[in-house]
KEVOFI-881090 format. One record per residue (C-alpha): x, y negated, z; residue number from 1. Coordinates in steps of 0.2 Angstrom, whole numbers. Example, Ala and Ser with C-alpha at 12.3 -4.5 7.8 and 13.67 -1.06 7.14 Angstrom:
BEGIN
lofi c1 = 62	c2 = 22	c3 = 39	num = 1
lofi c1 = 68	c2 = 5	c3 = 36	num = 2
// end
This chain:
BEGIN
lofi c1 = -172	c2 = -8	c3 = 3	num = 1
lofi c1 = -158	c2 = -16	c3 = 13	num = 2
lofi c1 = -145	c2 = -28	c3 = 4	num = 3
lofi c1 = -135	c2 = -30	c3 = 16	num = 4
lofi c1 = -116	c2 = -25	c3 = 13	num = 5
lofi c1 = -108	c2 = -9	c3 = 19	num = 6
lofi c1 = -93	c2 = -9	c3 = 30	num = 7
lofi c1 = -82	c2 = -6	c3 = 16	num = 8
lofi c1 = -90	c2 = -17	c3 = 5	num = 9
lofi c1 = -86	c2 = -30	c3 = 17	num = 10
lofi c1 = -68	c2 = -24	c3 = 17	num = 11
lofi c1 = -65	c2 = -21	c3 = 0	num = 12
lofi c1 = -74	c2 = -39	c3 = -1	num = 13
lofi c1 = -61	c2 = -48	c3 = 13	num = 14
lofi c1 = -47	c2 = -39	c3 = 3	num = 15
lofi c1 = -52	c2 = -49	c3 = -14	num = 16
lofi c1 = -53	c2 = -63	c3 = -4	num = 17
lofi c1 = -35	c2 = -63	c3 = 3	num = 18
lofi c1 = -28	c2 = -59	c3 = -17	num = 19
lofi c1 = -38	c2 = -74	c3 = -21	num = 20
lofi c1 = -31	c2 = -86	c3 = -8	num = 21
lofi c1 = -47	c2 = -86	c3 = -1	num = 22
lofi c1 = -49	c2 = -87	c3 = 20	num = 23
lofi c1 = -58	c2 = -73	c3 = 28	num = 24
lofi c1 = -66	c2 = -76	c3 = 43	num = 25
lofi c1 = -59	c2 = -64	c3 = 58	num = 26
lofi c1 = -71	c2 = -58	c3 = 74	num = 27
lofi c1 = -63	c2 = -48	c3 = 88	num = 28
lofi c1 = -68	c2 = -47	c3 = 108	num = 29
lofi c1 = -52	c2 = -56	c3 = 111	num = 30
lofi c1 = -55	c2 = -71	c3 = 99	num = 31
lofi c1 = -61	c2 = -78	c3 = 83	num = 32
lofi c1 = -51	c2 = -81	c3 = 68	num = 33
lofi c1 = -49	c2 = -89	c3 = 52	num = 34
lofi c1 = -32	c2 = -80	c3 = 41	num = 35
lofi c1 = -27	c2 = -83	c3 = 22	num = 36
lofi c1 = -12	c2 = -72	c3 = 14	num = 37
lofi c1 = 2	c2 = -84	c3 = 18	num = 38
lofi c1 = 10	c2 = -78	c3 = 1	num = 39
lofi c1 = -6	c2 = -87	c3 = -10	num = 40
lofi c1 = -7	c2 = -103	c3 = 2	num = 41
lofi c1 = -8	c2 = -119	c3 = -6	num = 42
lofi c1 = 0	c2 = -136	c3 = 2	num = 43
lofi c1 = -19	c2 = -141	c3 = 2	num = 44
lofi c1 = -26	c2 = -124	c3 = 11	num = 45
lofi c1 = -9	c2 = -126	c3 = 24	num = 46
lofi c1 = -15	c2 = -145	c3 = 30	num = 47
lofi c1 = -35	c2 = -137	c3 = 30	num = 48
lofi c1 = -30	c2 = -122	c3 = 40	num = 49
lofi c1 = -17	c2 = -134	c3 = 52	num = 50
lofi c1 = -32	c2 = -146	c3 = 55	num = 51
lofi c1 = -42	c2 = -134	c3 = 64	num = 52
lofi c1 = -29	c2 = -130	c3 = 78	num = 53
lofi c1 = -14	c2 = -121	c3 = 83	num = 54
lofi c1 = -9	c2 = -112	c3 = 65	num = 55
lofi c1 = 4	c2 = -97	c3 = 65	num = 56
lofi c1 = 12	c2 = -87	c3 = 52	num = 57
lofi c1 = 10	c2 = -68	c3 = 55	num = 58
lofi c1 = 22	c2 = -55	c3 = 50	num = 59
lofi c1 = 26	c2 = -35	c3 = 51	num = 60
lofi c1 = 38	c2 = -33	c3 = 68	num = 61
lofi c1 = 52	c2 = -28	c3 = 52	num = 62
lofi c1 = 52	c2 = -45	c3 = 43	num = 63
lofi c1 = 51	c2 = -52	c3 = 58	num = 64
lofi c1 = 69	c2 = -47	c3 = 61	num = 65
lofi c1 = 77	c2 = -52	c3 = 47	num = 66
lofi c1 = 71	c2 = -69	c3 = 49	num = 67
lofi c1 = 79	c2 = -67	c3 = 71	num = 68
lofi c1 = 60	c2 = -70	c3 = 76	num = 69
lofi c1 = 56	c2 = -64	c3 = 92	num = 70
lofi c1 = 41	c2 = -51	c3 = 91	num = 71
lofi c1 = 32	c2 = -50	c3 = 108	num = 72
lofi c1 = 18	c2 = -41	c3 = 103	num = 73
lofi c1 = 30	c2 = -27	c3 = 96	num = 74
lofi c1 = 22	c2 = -23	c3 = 80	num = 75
lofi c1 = 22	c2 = -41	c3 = 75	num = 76
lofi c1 = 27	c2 = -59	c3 = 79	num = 77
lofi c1 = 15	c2 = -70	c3 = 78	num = 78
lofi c1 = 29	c2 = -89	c3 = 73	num = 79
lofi c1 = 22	c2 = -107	c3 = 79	num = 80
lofi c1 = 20	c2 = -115	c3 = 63	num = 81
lofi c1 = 24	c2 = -135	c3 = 69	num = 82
lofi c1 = 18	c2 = -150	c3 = 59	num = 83
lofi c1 = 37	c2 = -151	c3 = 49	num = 84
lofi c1 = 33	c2 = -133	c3 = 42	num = 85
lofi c1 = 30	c2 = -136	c3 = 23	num = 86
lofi c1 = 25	c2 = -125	c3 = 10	num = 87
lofi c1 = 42	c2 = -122	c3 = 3	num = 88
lofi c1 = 46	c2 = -116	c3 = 23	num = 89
lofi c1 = 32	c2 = -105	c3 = 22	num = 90
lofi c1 = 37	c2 = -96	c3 = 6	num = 91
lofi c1 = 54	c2 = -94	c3 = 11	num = 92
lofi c1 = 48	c2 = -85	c3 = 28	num = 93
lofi c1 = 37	c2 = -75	c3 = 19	num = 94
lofi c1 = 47	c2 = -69	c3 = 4	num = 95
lofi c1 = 64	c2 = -63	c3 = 2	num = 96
lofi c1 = 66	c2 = -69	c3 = -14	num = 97
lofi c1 = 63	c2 = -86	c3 = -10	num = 98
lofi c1 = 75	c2 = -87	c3 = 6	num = 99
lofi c1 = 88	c2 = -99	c3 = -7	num = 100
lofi c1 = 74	c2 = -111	c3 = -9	num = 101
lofi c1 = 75	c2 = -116	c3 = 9	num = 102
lofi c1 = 90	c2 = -108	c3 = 18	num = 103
lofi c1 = 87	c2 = -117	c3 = 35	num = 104
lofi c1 = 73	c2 = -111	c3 = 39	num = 105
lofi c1 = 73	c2 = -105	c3 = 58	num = 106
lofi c1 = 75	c2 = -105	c3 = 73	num = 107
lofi c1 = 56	c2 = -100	c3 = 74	num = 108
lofi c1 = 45	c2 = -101	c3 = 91	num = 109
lofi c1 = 34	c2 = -85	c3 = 90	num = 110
lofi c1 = 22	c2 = -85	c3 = 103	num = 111
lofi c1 = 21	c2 = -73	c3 = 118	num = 112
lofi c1 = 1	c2 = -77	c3 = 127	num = 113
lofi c1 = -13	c2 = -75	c3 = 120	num = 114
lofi c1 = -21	c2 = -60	c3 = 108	num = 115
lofi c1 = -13	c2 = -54	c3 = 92	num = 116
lofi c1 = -28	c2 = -44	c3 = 87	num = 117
lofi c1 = -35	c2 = -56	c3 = 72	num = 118
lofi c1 = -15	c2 = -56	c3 = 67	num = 119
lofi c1 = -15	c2 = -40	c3 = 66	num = 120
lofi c1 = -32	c2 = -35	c3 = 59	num = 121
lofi c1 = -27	c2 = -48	c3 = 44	num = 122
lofi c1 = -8	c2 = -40	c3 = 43	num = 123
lofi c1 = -17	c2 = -25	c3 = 39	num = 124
lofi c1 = -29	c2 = -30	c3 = 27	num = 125
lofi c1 = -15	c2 = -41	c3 = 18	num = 126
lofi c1 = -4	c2 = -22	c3 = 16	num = 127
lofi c1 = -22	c2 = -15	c3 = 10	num = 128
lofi c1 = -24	c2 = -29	c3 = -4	num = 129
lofi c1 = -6	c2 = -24	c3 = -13	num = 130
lofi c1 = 2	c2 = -42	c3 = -7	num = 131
lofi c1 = 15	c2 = -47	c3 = 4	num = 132
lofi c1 = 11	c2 = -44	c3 = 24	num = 133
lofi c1 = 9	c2 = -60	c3 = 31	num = 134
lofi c1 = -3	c2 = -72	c3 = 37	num = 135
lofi c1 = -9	c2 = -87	c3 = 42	num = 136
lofi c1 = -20	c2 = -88	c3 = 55	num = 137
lofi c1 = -28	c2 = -101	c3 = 66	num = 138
lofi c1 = -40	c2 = -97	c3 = 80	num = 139
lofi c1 = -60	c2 = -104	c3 = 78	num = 140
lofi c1 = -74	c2 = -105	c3 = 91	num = 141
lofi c1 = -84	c2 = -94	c3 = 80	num = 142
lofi c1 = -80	c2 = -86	c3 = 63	num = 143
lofi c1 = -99	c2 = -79	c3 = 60	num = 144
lofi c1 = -104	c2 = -98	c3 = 60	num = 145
lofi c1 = -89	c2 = -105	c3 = 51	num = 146
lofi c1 = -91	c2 = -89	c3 = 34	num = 147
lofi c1 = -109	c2 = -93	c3 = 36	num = 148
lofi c1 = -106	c2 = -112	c3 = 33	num = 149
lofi c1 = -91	c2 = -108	c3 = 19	num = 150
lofi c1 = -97	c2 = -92	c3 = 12	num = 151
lofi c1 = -82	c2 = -84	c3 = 20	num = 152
lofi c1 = -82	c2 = -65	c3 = 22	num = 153
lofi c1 = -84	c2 = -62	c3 = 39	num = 154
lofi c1 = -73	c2 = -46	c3 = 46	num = 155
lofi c1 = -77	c2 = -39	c3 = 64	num = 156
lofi c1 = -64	c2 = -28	c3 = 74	num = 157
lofi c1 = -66	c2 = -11	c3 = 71	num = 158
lofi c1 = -73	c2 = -13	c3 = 50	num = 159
lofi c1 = -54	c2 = -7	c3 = 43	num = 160
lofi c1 = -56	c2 = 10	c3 = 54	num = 161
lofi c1 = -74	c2 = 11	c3 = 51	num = 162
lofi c1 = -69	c2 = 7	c3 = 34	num = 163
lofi c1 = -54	c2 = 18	c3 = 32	num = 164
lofi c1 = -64	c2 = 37	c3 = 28	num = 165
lofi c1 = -72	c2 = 29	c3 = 13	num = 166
lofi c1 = -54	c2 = 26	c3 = 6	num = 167
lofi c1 = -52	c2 = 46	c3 = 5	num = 168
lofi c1 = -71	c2 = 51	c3 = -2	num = 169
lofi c1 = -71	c2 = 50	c3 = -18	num = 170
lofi c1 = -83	c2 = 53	c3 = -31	num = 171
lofi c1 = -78	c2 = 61	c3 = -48	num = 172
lofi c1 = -82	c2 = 46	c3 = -62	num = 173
lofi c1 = -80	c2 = 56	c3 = -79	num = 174
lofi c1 = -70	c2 = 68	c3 = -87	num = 175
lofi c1 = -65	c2 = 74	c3 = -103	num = 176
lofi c1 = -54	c2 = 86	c3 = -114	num = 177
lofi c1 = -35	c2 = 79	c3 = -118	num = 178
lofi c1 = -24	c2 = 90	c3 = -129	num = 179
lofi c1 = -6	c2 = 88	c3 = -122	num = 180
lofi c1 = 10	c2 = 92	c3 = -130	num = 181
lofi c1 = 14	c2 = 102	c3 = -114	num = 182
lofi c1 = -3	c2 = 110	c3 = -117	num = 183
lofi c1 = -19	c2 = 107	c3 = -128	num = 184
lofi c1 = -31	c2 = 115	c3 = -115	num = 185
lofi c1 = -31	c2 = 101	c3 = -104	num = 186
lofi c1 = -43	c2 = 90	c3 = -97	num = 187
lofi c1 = -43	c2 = 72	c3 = -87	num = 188
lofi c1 = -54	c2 = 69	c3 = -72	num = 189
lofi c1 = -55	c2 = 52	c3 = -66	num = 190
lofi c1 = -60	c2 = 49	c3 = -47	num = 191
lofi c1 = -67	c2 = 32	c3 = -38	num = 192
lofi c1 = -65	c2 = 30	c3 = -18	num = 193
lofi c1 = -78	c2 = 23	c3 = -11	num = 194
lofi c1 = -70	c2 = 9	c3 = -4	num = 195
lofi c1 = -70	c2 = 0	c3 = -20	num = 196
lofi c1 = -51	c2 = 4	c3 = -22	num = 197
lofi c1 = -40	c2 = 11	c3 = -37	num = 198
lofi c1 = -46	c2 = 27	c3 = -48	num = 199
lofi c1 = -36	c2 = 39	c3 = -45	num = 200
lofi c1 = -34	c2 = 54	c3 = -59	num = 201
lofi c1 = -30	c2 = 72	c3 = -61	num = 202
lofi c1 = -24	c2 = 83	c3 = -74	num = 203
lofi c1 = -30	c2 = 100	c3 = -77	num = 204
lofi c1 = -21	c2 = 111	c3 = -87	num = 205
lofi c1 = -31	c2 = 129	c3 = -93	num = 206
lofi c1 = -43	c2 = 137	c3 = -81	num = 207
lofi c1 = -35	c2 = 138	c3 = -65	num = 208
lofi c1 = -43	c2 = 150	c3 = -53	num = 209
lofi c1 = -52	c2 = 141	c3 = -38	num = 210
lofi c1 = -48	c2 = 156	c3 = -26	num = 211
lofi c1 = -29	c2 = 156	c3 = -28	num = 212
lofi c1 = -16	c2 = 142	c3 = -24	num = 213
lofi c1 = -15	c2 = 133	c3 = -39	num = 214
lofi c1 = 3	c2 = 125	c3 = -44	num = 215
lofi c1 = -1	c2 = 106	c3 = -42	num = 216
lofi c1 = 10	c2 = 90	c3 = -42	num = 217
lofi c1 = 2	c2 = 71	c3 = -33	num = 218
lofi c1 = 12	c2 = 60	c3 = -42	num = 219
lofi c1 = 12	c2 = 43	c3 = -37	num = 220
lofi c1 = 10	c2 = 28	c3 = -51	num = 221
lofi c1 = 27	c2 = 22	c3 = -55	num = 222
lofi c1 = 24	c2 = 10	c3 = -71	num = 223
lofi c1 = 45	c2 = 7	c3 = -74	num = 224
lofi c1 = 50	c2 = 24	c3 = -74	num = 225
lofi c1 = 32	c2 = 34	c3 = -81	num = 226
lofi c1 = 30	c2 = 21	c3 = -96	num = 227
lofi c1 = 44	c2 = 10	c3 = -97	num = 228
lofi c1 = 58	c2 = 23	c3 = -95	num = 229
lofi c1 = 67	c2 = 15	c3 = -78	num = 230
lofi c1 = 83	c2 = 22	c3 = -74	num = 231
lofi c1 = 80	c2 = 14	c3 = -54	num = 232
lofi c1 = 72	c2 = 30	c3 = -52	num = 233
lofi c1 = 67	c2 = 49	c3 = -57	num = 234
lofi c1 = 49	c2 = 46	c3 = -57	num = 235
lofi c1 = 47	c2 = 47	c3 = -76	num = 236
lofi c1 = 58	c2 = 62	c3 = -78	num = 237
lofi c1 = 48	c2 = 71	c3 = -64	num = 238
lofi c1 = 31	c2 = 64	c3 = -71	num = 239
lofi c1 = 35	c2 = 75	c3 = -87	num = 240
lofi c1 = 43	c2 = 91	c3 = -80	num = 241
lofi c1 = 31	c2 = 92	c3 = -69	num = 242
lofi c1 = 18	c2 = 92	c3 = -85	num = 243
lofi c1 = 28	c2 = 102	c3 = -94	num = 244
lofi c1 = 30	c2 = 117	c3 = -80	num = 245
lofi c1 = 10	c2 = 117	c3 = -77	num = 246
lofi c1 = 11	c2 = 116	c3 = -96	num = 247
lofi c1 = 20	c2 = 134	c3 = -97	num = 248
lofi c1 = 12	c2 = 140	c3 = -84	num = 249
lofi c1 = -5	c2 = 138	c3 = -93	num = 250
lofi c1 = -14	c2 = 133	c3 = -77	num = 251
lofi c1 = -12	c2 = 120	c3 = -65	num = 252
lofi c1 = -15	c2 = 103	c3 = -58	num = 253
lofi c1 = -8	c2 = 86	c3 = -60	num = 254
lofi c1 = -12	c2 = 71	c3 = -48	num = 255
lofi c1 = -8	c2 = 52	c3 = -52	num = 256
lofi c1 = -11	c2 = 43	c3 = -38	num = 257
lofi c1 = -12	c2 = 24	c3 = -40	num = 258
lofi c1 = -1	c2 = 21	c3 = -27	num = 259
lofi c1 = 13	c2 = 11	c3 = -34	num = 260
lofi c1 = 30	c2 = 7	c3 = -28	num = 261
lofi c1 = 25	c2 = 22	c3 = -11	num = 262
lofi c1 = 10	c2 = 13	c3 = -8	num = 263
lofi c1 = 15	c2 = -5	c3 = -8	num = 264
lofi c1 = 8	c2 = -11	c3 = -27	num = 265
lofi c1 = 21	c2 = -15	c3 = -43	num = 266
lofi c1 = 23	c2 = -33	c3 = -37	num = 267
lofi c1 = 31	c2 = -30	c3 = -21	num = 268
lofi c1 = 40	c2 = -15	c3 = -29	num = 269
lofi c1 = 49	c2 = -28	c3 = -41	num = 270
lofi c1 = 51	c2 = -38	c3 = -25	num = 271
lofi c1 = 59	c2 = -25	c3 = -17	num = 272
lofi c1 = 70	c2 = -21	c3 = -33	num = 273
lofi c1 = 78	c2 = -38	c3 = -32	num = 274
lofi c1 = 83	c2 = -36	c3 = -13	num = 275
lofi c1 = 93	c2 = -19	c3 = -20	num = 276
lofi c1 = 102	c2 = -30	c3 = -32	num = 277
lofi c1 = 107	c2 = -39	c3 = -18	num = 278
lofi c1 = 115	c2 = -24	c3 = -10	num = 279
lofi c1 = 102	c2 = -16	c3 = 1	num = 280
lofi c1 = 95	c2 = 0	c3 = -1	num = 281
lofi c1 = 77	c2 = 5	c3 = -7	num = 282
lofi c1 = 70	c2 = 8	c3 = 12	num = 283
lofi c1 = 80	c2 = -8	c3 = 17	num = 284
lofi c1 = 73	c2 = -18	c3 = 3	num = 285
lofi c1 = 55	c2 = -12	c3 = 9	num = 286
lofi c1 = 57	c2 = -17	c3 = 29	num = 287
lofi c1 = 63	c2 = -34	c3 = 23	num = 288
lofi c1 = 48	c2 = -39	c3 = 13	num = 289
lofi c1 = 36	c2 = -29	c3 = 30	num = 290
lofi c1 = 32	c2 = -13	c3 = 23	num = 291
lofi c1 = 37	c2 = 4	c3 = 31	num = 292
lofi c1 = 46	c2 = 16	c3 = 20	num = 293
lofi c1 = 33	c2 = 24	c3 = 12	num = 294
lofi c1 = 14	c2 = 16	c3 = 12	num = 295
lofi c1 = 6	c2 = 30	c3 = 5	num = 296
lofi c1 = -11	c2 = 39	c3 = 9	num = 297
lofi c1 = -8	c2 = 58	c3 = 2	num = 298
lofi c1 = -26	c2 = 62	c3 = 11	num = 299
lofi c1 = -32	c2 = 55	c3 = -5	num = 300
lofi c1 = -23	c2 = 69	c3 = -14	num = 301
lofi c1 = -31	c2 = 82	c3 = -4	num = 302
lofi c1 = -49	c2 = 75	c3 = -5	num = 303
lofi c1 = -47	c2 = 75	c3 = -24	num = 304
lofi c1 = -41	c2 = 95	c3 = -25	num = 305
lofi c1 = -56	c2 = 100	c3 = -13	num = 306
lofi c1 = -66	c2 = 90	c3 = -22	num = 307
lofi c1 = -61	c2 = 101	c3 = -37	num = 308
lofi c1 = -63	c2 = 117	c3 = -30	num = 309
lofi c1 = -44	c2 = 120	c3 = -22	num = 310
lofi c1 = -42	c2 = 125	c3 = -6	num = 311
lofi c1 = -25	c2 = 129	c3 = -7	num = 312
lofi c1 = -8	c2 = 125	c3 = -17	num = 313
lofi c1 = 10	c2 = 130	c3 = -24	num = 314
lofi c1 = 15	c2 = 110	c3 = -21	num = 315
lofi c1 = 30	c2 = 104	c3 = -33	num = 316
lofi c1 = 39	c2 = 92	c3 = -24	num = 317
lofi c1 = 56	c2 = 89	c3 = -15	num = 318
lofi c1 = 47	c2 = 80	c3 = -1	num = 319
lofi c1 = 42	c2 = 89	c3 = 15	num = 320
lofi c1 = 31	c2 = 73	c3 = 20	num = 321
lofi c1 = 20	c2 = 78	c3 = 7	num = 322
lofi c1 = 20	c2 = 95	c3 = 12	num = 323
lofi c1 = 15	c2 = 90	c3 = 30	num = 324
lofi c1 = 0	c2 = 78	c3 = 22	num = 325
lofi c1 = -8	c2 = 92	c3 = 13	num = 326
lofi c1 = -9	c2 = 105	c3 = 27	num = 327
lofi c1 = -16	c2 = 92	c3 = 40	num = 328
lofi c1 = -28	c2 = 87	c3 = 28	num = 329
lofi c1 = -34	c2 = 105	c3 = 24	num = 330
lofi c1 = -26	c2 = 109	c3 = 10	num = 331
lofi c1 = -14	c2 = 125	c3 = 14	num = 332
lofi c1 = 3	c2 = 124	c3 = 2	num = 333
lofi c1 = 8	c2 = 141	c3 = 2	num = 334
lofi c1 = 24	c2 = 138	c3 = -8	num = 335
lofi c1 = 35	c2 = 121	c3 = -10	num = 336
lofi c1 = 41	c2 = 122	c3 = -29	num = 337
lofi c1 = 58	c2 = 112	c3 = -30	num = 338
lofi c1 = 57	c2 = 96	c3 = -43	num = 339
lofi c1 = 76	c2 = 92	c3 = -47	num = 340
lofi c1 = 77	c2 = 79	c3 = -63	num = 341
lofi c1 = 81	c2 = 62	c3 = -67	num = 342
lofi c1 = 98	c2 = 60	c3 = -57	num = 343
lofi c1 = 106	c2 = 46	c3 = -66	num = 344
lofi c1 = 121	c2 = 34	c3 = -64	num = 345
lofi c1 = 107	c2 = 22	c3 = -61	num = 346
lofi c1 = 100	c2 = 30	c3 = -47	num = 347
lofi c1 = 111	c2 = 42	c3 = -40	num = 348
lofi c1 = 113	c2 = 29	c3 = -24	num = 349
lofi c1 = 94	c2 = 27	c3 = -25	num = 350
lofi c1 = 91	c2 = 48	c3 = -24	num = 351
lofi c1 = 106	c2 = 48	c3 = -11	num = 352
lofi c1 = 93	c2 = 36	c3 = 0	num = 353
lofi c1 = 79	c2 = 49	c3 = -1	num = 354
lofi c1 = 88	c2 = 61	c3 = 4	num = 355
lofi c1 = 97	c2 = 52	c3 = 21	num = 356
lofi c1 = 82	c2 = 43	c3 = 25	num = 357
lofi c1 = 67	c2 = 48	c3 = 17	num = 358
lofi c1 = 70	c2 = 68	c3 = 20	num = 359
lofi c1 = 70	c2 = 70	c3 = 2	num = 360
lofi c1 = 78	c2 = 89	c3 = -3	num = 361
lofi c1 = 87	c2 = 83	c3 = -16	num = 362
// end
């Protein structure tokens, strides 16, 4: 019997490391690595990582703009970290929220030669982990002999895409009868991805039929508005109608995906609500952290339905995205069932966004 780790053991692994602070080690044909989550460096970690050679700060091509930082590698700018660049520097860089704390941070040299592969292998494993993207990342004569000597986790090129089909199989975990209020014939499921990520859960309502599209909602975890009662958004409100619709129905399926904050974790969703009190709107608030607009894997929502039987759905949703997502992953949504609640003085700006920018038909 073989104790060796799996690919996504490894990954799931690299991605503890980076939440910890801990260095990962980084092997790609165009160069070895050694990259930290700048967000969880230490003044201690920055001189380390500095001593070993020329150290740079990695960030998402969109962050990179709002900081004027040249990004040659198109996806990412890869900024010359110089001796005078301080911890306090660094966390103003990487965070919006911290821009006060250090308000003349730039100009910054980003480099233009020389490989970004290792930057960009650790920007995506940083957006994997739920933290903020961006890296620090100094290159090593050969990161299998430095995570050997350390007890670093040692990532090659090619373990995030080897890696990424585990995240979407998913084995059922447990399940049990729930009485709702909505409906007392209900049961939870509870499903575990293989890549050691989040459960994810789904709600069934009656005896749905396996051989007819079955009216289903992938609701994505939203802690302010499901529990909390946010008025920033009309998760909670959809959260519950779509409960209550399935609910009267008598059969039908409700997904919660723990996919906070479209994909990008609660702590960055928070992040991003501060940058909306400063005027910007919710897809704005995202690029200038580094995230897209929407982070989210619905593949994971299909799996989880197939994996229950369902080869087709009516879908409730206002959002064609999700409608595209099921149909590629084969899942066939034979009706789009409108989901209009929440609106708000609170978010009516919010929902306005969605609708411009997000394609949202509100």
């Amino acid at each position: 019997m073989s104790l060796d780790l799996s690919t996504p053991e490894t990954v799931a692994r690299a991605r503890a490391d980076l939440r910890i602070g801990a260095p990962v080690a980084l092997s790609t044909p165009e160069g070895d690595a050694l990259a930290m989550a700048a967000e969880r460096a230490t003044p201690e970690r920055l001189t380390a990582l500095a001593a070993l050679g020329p150290l740079d700060l990695a960030l998402p091509a969109r962050r990179a703009a709002t900081l004027k930082a040249r990004a040659y590698d198109g996806d990412l700018a890869r900024i010359a970290l110089g001796a005078d660049f301080d911890i306090a520097r660094l966390r103003a860089a990487v965070d919006p929220a911290r821009a006060l704390d250090a308000p003349l941070i730039g100009p910054f040299l980003t480099r233009r030669e020389g490989s970004a592969a290792a930057h960009r292998l650790a920007l995506t494993l940083c957006k994997q982990a739920r933290i903020l993207p961006a890296a620090l990342v100094v290159p090593v004569a050969d990161a299998a002999a430095l995570a050997r000597a350390h007890g670093l986790t040692l990532l090659r090129a090619g373990d995030l895409a080897s890696a990424d089909a585990a995240s979407v199989r998913l084995a059922p975990v447990s399940v049990a009868r729930v009485p709702l209020e909505v409906n007392e014939n209900a049961r939870v499921h509870v499903f575990r991805p293989e890549d050691g990520g989040e459960e994810h859960y789904a709600i069934e309502i009656g005896q749905p039929p396996r051989g007819l599209p079955v009216l289903s909602r992938l609701h994505s975890a939203c802690f302010t508005g499901d529990l909390i009662g946010s008025l920033k958004c009309d998760c909670g409100p959809q959260l519950r109608a779509a409960l209550a619709q399935i609910g009267a129905e008598g059969a039908g399926v409700l997904l919660y995906l723990n996919q906070e904050g479209r994909g990008i974790g609660l702590a960055n969703k928070l992040r991003a609500y501060a940058l909306q009190d400063q005027g910007f709107d919710t897809v704005e608030a995202n690029h200038r952290l580094g995230f897209e607009d929407d982070e989210r894997d619905f593949r994971i929502g299909a799996e989880i339905l197939k994996r229950m039987g369902f080869s087709a759905v009516r879908l409730l949703t206002n959002n064609p995205a999700k409608v595209a997502a099921m149909n590629a992953a084969g899942v066939s949504v034979t009706e789009r069932v409108p989901l209009k609640v929440g609106r708000n003085p609170h978010n009516h700006a919010y929902l306005a966004v969605k609708a411009a920018k997000s394609g949202h038909l509100l």
